[in-house]
Each structure stands twice: as structure tokens, then as C-alpha cells.
C-alpha positions as CSV (number, residue, x, y, z in Angstrom):
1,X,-5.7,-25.2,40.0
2,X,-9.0,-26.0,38.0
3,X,-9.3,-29.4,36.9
4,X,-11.2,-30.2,33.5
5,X,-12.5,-33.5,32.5
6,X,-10.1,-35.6,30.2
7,X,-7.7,-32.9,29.2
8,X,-6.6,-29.5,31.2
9,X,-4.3,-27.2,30.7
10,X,-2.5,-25.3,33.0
11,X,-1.6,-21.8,31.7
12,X,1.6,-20.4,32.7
13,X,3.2,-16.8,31.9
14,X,6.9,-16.7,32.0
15,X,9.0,-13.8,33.4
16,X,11.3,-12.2,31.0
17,X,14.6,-10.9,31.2
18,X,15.6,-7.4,31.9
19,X,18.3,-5.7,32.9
20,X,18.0,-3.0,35.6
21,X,20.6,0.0,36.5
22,X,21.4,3.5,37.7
23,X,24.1,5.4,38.4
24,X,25.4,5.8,42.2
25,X,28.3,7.0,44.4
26,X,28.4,4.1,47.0
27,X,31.2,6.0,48.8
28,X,34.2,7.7,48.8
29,X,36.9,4.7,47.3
30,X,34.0,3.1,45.2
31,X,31.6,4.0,42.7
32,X,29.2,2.2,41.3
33,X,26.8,2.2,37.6
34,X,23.8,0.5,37.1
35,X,23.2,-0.9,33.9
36,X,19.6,-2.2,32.7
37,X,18.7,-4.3,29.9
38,X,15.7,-6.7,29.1
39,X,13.9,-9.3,26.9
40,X,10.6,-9.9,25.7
41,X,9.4,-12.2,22.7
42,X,8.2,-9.8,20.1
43,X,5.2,-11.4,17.9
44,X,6.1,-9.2,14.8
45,X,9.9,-10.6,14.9
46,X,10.4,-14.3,16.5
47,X,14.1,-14.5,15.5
48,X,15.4,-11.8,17.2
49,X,16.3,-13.3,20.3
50,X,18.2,-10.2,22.1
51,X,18.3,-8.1,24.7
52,X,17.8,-4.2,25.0
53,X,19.4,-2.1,26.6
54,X,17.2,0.0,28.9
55,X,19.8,2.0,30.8
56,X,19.3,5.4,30.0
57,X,21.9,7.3,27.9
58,X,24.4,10.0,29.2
59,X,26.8,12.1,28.1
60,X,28.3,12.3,24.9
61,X,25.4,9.1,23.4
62,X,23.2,11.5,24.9
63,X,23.8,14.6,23.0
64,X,25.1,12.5,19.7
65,X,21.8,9.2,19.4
66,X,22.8,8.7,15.6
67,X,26.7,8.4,16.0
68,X,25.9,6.3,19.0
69,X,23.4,4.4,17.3
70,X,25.8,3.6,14.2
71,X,28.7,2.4,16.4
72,X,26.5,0.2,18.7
73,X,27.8,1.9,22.1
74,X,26.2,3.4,24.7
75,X,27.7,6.3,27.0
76,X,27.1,6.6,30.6
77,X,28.6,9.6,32.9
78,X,31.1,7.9,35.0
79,X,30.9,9.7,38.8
80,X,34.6,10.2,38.8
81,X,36.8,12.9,38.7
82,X,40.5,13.1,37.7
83,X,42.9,15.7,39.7
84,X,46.7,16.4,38.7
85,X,49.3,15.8,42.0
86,X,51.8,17.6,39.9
87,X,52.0,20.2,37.4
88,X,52.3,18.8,33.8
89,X,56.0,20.2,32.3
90,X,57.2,21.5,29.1
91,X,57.9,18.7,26.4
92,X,58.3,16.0,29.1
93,X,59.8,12.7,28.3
94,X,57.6,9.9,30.0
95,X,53.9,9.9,28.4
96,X,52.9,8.7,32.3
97,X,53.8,12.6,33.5
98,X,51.2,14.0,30.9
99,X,47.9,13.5,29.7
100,X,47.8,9.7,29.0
101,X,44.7,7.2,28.5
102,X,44.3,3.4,29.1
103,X,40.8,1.9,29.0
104,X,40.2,-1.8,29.2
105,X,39.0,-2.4,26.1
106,X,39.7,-6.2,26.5
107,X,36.0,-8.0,26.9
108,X,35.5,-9.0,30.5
109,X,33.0,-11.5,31.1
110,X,30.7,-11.7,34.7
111,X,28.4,-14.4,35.9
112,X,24.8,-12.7,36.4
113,X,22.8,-15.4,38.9
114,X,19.1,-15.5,39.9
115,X,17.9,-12.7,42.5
116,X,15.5,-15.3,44.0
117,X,18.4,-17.7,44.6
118,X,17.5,-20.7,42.0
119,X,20.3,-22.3,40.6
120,X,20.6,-20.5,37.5
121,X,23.5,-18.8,36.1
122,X,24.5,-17.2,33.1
123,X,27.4,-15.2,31.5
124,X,27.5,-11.3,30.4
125,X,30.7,-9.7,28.6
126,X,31.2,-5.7,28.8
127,X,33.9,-4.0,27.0
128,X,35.1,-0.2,26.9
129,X,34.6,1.3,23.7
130,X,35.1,5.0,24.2
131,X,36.3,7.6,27.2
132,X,35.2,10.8,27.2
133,X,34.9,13.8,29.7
134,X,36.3,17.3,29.9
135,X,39.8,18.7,30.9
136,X,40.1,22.1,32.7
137,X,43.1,24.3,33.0
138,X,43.9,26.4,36.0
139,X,44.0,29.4,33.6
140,X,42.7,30.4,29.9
141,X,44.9,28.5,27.4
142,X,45.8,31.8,26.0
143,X,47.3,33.1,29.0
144,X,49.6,29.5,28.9
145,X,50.9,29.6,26.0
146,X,51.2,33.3,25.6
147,X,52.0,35.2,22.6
148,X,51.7,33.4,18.7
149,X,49.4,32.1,16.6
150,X,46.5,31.2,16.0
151,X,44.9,33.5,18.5
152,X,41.4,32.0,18.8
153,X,40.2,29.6,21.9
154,X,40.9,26.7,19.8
155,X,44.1,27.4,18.4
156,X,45.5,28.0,22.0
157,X,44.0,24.6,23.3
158,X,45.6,23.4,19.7
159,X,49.1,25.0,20.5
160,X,49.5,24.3,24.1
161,X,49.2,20.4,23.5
162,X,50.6,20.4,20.1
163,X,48.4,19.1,16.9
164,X,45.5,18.2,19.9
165,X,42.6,19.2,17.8
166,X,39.5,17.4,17.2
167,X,41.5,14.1,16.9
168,X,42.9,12.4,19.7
169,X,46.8,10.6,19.8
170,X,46.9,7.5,18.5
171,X,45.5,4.6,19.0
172,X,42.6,6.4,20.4
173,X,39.9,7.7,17.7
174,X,38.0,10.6,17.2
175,X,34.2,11.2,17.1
176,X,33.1,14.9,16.7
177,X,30.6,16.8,18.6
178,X,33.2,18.2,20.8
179,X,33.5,21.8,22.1
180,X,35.8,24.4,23.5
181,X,35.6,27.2,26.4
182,X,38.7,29.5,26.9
183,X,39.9,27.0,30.0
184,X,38.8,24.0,29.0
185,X,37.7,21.3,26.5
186,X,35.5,18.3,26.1
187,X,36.6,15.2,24.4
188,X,34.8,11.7,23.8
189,X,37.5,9.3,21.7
190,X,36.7,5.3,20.7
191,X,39.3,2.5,22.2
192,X,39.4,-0.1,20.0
193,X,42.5,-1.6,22.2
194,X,43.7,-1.4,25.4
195,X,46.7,0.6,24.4
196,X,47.9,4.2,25.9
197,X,46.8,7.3,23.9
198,X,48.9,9.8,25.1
199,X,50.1,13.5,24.6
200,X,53.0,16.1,25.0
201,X,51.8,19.3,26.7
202,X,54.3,22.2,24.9
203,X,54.0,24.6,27.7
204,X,54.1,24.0,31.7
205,X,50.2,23.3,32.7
206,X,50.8,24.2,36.6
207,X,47.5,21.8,37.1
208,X,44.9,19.5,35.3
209,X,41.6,18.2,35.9
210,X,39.4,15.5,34.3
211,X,35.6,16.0,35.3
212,X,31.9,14.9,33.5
213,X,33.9,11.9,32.7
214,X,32.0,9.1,30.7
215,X,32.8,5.6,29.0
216,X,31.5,4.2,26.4
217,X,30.6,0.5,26.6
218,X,29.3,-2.4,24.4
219,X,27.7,-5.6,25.7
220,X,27.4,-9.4,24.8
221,X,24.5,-10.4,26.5
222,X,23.1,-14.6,26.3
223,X,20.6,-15.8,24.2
224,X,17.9,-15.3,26.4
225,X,15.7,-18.5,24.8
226,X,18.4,-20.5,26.9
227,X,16.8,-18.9,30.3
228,X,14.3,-19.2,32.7
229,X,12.0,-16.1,33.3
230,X,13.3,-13.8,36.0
231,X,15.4,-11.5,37.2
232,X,19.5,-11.9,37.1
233,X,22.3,-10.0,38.5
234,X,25.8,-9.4,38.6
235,X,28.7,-6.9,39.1
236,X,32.0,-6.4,37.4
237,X,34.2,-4.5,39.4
238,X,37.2,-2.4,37.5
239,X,40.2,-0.7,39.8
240,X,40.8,3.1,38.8
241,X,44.8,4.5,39.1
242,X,47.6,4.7,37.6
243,X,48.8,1.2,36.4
244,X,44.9,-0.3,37.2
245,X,42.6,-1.0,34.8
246,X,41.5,2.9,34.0
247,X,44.7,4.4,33.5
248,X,45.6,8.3,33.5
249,X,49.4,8.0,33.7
250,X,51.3,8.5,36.9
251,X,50.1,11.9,37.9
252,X,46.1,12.4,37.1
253,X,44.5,10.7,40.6
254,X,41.2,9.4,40.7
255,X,38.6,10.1,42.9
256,X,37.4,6.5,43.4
257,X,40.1,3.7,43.0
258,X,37.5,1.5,41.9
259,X,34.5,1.5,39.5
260,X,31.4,-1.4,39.4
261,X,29.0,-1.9,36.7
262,X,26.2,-3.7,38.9
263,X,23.8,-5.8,36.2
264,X,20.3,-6.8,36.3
265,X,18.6,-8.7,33.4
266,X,15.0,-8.9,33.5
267,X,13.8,-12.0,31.1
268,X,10.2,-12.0,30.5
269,X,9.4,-15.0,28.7
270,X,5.8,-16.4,26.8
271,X,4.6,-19.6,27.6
272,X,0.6,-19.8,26.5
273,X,-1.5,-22.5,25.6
274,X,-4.9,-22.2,24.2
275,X,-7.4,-25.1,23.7
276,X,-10.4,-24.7,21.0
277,X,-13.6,-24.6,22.6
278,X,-14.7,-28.1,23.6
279,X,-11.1,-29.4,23.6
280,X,-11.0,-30.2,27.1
281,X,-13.5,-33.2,26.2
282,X,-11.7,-35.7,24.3
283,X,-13.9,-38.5,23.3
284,X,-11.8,-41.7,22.0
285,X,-13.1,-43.7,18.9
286,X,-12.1,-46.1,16.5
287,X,-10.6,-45.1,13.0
288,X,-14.5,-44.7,10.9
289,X,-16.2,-44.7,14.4
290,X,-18.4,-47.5,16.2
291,X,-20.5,-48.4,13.0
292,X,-18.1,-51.5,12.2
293,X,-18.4,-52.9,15.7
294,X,-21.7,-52.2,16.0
295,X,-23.2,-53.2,12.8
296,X,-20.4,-56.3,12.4
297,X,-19.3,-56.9,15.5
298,X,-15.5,-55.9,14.0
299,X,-13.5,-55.4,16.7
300,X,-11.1,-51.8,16.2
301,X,-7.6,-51.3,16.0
302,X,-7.0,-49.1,18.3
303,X,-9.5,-46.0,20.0
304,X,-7.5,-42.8,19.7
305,X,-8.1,-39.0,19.3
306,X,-6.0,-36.0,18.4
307,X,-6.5,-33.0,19.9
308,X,-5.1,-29.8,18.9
309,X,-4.1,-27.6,21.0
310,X,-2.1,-24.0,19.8
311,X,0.9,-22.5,22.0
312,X,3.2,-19.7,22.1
313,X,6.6,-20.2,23.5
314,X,10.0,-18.1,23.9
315,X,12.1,-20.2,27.0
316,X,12.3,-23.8,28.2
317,X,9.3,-25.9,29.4
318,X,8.5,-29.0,30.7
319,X,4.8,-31.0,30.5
320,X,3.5,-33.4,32.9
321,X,0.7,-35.0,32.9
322,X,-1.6,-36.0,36.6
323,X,-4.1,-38.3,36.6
324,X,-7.5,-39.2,38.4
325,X,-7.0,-42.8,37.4
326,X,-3.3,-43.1,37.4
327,X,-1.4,-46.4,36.0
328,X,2.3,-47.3,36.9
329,X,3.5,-44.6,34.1
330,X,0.2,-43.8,32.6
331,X,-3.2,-42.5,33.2
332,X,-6.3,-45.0,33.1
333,X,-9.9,-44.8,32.2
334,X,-12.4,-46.9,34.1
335,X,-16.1,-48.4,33.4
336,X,-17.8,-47.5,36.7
337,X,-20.3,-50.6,36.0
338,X,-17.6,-53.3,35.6
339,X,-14.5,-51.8,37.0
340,X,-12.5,-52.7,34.4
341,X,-9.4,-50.4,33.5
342,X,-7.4,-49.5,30.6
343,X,-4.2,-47.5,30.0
344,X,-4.3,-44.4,27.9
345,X,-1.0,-43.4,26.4
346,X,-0.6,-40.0,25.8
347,X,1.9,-38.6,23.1
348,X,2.6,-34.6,21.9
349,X,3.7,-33.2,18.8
350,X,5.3,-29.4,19.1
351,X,5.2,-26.9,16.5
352,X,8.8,-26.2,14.6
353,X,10.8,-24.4,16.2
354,X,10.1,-26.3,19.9
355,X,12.5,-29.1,20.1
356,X,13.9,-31.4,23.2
357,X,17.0,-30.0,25.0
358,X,18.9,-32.1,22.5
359,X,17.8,-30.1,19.3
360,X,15.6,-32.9,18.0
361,X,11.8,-32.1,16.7
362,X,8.9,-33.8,19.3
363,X,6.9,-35.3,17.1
364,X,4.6,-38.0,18.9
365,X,7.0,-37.8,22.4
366,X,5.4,-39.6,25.0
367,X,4.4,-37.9,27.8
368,X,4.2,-40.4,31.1
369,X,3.4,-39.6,34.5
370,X,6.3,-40.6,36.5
371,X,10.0,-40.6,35.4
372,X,12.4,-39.5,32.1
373,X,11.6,-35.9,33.5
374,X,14.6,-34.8,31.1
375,X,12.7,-36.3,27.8
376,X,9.7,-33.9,28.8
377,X,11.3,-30.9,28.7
378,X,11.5,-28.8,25.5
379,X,13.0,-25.6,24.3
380,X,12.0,-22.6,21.7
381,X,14.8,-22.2,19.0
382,X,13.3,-19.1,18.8
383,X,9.4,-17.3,19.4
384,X,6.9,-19.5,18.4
385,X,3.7,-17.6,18.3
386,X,0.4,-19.3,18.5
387,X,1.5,-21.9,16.7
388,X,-0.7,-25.8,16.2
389,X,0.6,-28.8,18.7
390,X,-1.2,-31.7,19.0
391,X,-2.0,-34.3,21.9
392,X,-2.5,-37.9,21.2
393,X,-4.4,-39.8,23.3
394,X,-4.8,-43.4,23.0
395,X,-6.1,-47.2,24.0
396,X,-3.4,-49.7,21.7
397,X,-4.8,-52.8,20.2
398,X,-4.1,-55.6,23.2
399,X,-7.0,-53.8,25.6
400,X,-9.7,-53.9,22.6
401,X,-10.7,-57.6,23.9
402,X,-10.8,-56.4,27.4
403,X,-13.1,-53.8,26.9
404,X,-15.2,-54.7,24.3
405,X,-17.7,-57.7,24.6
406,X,-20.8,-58.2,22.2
407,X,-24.0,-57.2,23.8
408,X,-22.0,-55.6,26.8
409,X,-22.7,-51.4,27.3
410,X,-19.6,-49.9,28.9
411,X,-18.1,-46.1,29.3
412,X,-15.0,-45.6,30.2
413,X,-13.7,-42.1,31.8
414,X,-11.3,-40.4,33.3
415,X,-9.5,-36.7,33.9
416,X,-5.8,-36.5,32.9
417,X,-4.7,-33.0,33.4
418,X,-2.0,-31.8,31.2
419,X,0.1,-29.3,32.4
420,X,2.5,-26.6,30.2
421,X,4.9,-25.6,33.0
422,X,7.8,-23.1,32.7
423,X,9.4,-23.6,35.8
424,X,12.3,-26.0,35.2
């Protein structure tokens, strides 16, 4: 760290969020997604205080950006497969013996904490929107359901499940995009609840599996201005079976009985502060200048000086101020001839938008060396880029007799280093 004379500024970049994921397999009774999303202040819009999601699309979002885009999901290929224990039957009665979905489409909420282990936590909520994948028959269609009409691939997947087309049963919703072979069929239906979408198979399917399964997901991420920079993660863990969370009725057997979305936000916040050239020389004077004292011998007010300084901020930040001369609370300047001392109060005004941790605009807040560390510490209500602050230094009234005396040269100096710091 640098010192400057009078008034220094100690420039800190803030981190910004992101969050980081991929897809893996952990083992054989877990798998486990990665899901990435991020934050950093953009200059062209300052009140857009979100996150994006980086984790790259897969399956149906994929293949279908705009849909995708419009419903504000995302689709990620789920590494689990689905495998019938026994043969679906002929108009059965319990919509757990067929081909039956359950999704929890509830919002779930997980705590994401720092990965360098500062005590720091936030919330994330995840909820399934969609579930998607493809079902294949042991044989063609055709050959199921034999003889009748229509006689073209889809009409056979449409006869042997009984109005299955492109729409899925109820609750469940369709989106399109979908497409048929002779033994199987792709499917990719929204969940707005958490209800069963189920449906009657009108011929014996002697077996059934679910494979390039994929869920679609949407995500309430926190306002990132109330976080540090850094990197935060988290996992939400979701059991897979019949009567768990993912639900496929009684006889469709997962893979993996369980299924984690692990979570890392990455914040990557601004915090810069740029002094004019010659502002780290602040040179205190009287309202008018010396010519009153020195031509009448009229005593100022007060010596002061406003500096401006200009600062972009999107997270929390404390100032401090260290001093070469340093008073109980304040910094001092000193006449290296007569000794003599005097306290300089230092106040700061922020730029809208930079309040207190209560809300409240900081105009003229005091900044002091020692103590009330929670009154120096300020937040962005949203991106404030390179906006005007201003320091004010100054001597108050009661020292003027003490340092000025008629026919008596003094200078009084001293380096108070100011410091913009975005740890907190």
C-alpha cells in the first residue's frame, strides 16, 4: 500500500458472482448436475441487478432457444434412465402401473455459502418446470397394437396409448418440437404443479424405457447488490422412485435414487475510485482565502476543502480513514516549528444511489478513525457508475485562535489516507 500526502485512496476491485456447473455421474445411486450462473455490473444498464445463467443448455432448450427463451426455463439432460420391472397391461386401473409423471414443481430453496469459508450466506430457489426424455418400446408400435387405423408411425404410438399425441395428460402441458421413430417417441411437457400426469396404455406393452431424460428448471437467484464478491455454493439434493420426489409410478425404476443440483454463483462486483489529478493534495483555506487575515487581521471561520473524488460501485463497502498524525477519533495536522496540533474532521458525501445499510443517503457522514464501524459502511441500491462523491476536510472554528497568531508563520501537515474497501 502506497501512501499519498493528505488524501489516498486505496483502490479495490470486487469479485463478482457467478454460478459455476456441469453435468456428472458421481456413482451408481447418485447423480449429480452442475448448474452455473453469474453477476457482473453492466455500465450500459445499472438497474438490472440479476444473475445469468451460464450453464450450458441441453436437450429439448437446446434444440428449441426461442420457446425456451419465451418461457424463462432452461433444459439440462438429466443422467438417468428409467427401466419398467413389469410389463405395462391392457386398460389397467391404477395410473401407478402405467406411464405416470410427478415432478416437484413446488420451489425449493438451498443456502449457497462462501467457498473460502467467510461467514456469508445466501438463499437460491429451483423449481421443475418441465420433464422431458424419450420412451422406447420393446417392439415397433405397429407390431403392438396390430391391425387398424391410422397406419402411420404416429398413429400407432397415437393408438397404443390412446389420444397420446403431441399433447400430454393433464395437468402436464405440451410444447412441440417432438418427434417419432417406429419404437419410440420423444416428449418434453411443462409442470406447472406438482400433480401426476398419467396415461392408460390400450394394448399390453411387455416393457418400457425412459432414456435422454431432461428437466426443465427455473431459478430465483438473490439480489446480488446485497453480496460480497466471491464465489458461493450449494447443493439441493432431490430423491428419484416411486413415491420420492421424481415420480414414475410404481413400476418405471430409476437408475439413480437420487438427483443433486450442485450451485456455484460467481459475484464479480465494481468497487473503483478515481481522484482528479492533484486531488491527493488537499490544501485547507478559509471561505475567500487568507486575504482577510492577512490584510485585516480577520480571524476565519473555519479552514475547509472539498474534494471530489468519482466512484463506481455495485456491492457493499466500508471507508476508513488511517492517519500519520492520529487524534483520539480523528486525524491531526501539525506545525513542525511550534508543535502545535489540530484536529481535522473528515466527512463524505456518496452519489444517489449509495446509501448506509439502513437506506438513508450519506450526505456529509463522518468518517472517524476508530469506532461506529457499522455507520461507515455503505451499500449500492443499484450500479453506480463513475459517479461525483465528495470528501470534506476540515479545522472547526474553536482551533482558529490556536493556530493563528498575528505576525506568527505556521504550516500545518499531515497524510490521512482514505481507504474504499470492499471487504466487509
Amino acid at each position: 500500500m502506497k501512501s499519498v500526502k493528505v488524501c489516498k485512496t486505496l483502490l479495490q476491485g470486487c469479485v463478482g458472482w457467478v454460478l459455476l456447473c456441469a453435468l456428472t455421474v458421481e456413482s451408481a445411486i447418485s447423480a449429480t448436475m452442475d448448474i452455473s450462473a453469474s453477476f457482473r455490473p453492466d455500465p450500459s444498464k445499472p438497474h438490472e441487478n440479476k444473475f445469468t445463467n451460464d450453464t450450458p443448455m441441453s436437450g429439448h432448450c437446446a434444440l428449441q432457444p426461442e420457446f425456451c427463451k419465451e418461457q424463462g426455463l432452461f433444459s439440462l439432460l438429466v443422467p438417468i434412465e428409467f427401466q419398467s420391472i413389469t410389463p405395462i397391461l391392457a386398460g389397467h386401473a391404477d395410473r401407478r402401473k402405467g406411464a405416470m409423471f410427478k415432478v416437484p414443481a413446488d420451489w425449493r430453496r438451498l443456502t449457497i455459502s462462501r467457498v473460502d469459508g467467510r461467514a456469508e450466506t445466501s438463499e437460491v430457489e429451483v423449481r421443475i418446470v418441465s420433464i422431458g426424455g424419450r420412451y422406447i418400446l420393446p417392439d415397433t408400435a405397429q407390431n403392438l397394437v396390430g391391425e387398424g387405423e391410422p397406419t402411420n408411425v404416429q398413429g400407432w404410438h397415437t393408438r397404443l396409448w390412446g389420444d397420446w399425441t403431441w399433447a400430454p395428460p393433464a395437468p402436464c402441458q405440451p410444447t412441440g418440437g417432438m418427434y417419432t421413430q417406429p419404437n419410440s417417441r420423444t416428449f418434453f411437457w411443462m409442470t406447472p404443479t406438482a400433480s401426476e400426469c398419467a396415461m392408460t396404455a390400450n394394448y399390453r406393452i411387455p416393457s418400457l424405457t425412459y432414456d435422454q431424460m431432461q428437466i426443465g428448471y427455473e431459478l430465483r437467484t438473490p439480489d446480488p447488490l446485497h453480496m460480497s464478491s466471491g464465489i458461493f455454493t450449494g447443493n439441493l439434493t432431490y430423491h428419484v422412485g416411486p413415491g420420492m420426489d421424481f415420480d414414475m409410478g410404481d413400476i418405471m425404476h430409476p437408475s439413480d435414487s437420487t438427483l443433486t443440483l450442485s450451485f456455484t454463483l460467481n459475484v464479480e462486483h465494481t468497487l473503483k475510485v478515481d481522484i482528479p489529478p492533484g486531488g491527493n493534495k488537499v490544501v485547507l483555506e478559509p471561505a475567500g482565502g487568507w486575504q482577510n487575515w492577512l490584510q485585516h487581521g480577520r480571524k476565519p471561520v473555519r479552514l475547509y476543502r472539498d474534494q471530489v473524488f468519482n466512484i463506481s460501485a455495485s456491492s457493499r463497502f466500508k471507508m476508513q480513514i488511517d492517519c500519520e498524525i492520529p487524534g483520539l477519533y480523528d486525524c491531526m495536522i501539525r506545525d513542525p516549528v511550534s508543535q502545535r496540533a489540530v484536529l481535522v474532521e473528515l466527512n463524505v458525501t456518496l452519489p444517489d444511489g449509495l446509501t448506509d445499510l439502513a437506506g438513508v443517503p450519506v450526505k456529509r457522514r463522518r468518517l472517524i478513525r476508530v469506532g461506529q464501524e457499522e455507520q461507515q459502511k455503505y451499500q449500492a441500491l443499484n450500479y453506480v457508475n463513475n459517479r461525483p462523491g465528495i470528501l470534506h476536510f476540515e479545522v472547526a472554528s474553536e482551533y482558529m485562535d490556536y493556530m493563528l497568531q498575528p505576525g506568527v508563520a505556521a504550516r500545518y501537515t499531515g497524510n490521512i489516507v482514505v481507504i474504499w474497501d470492499s471487504e466487509i
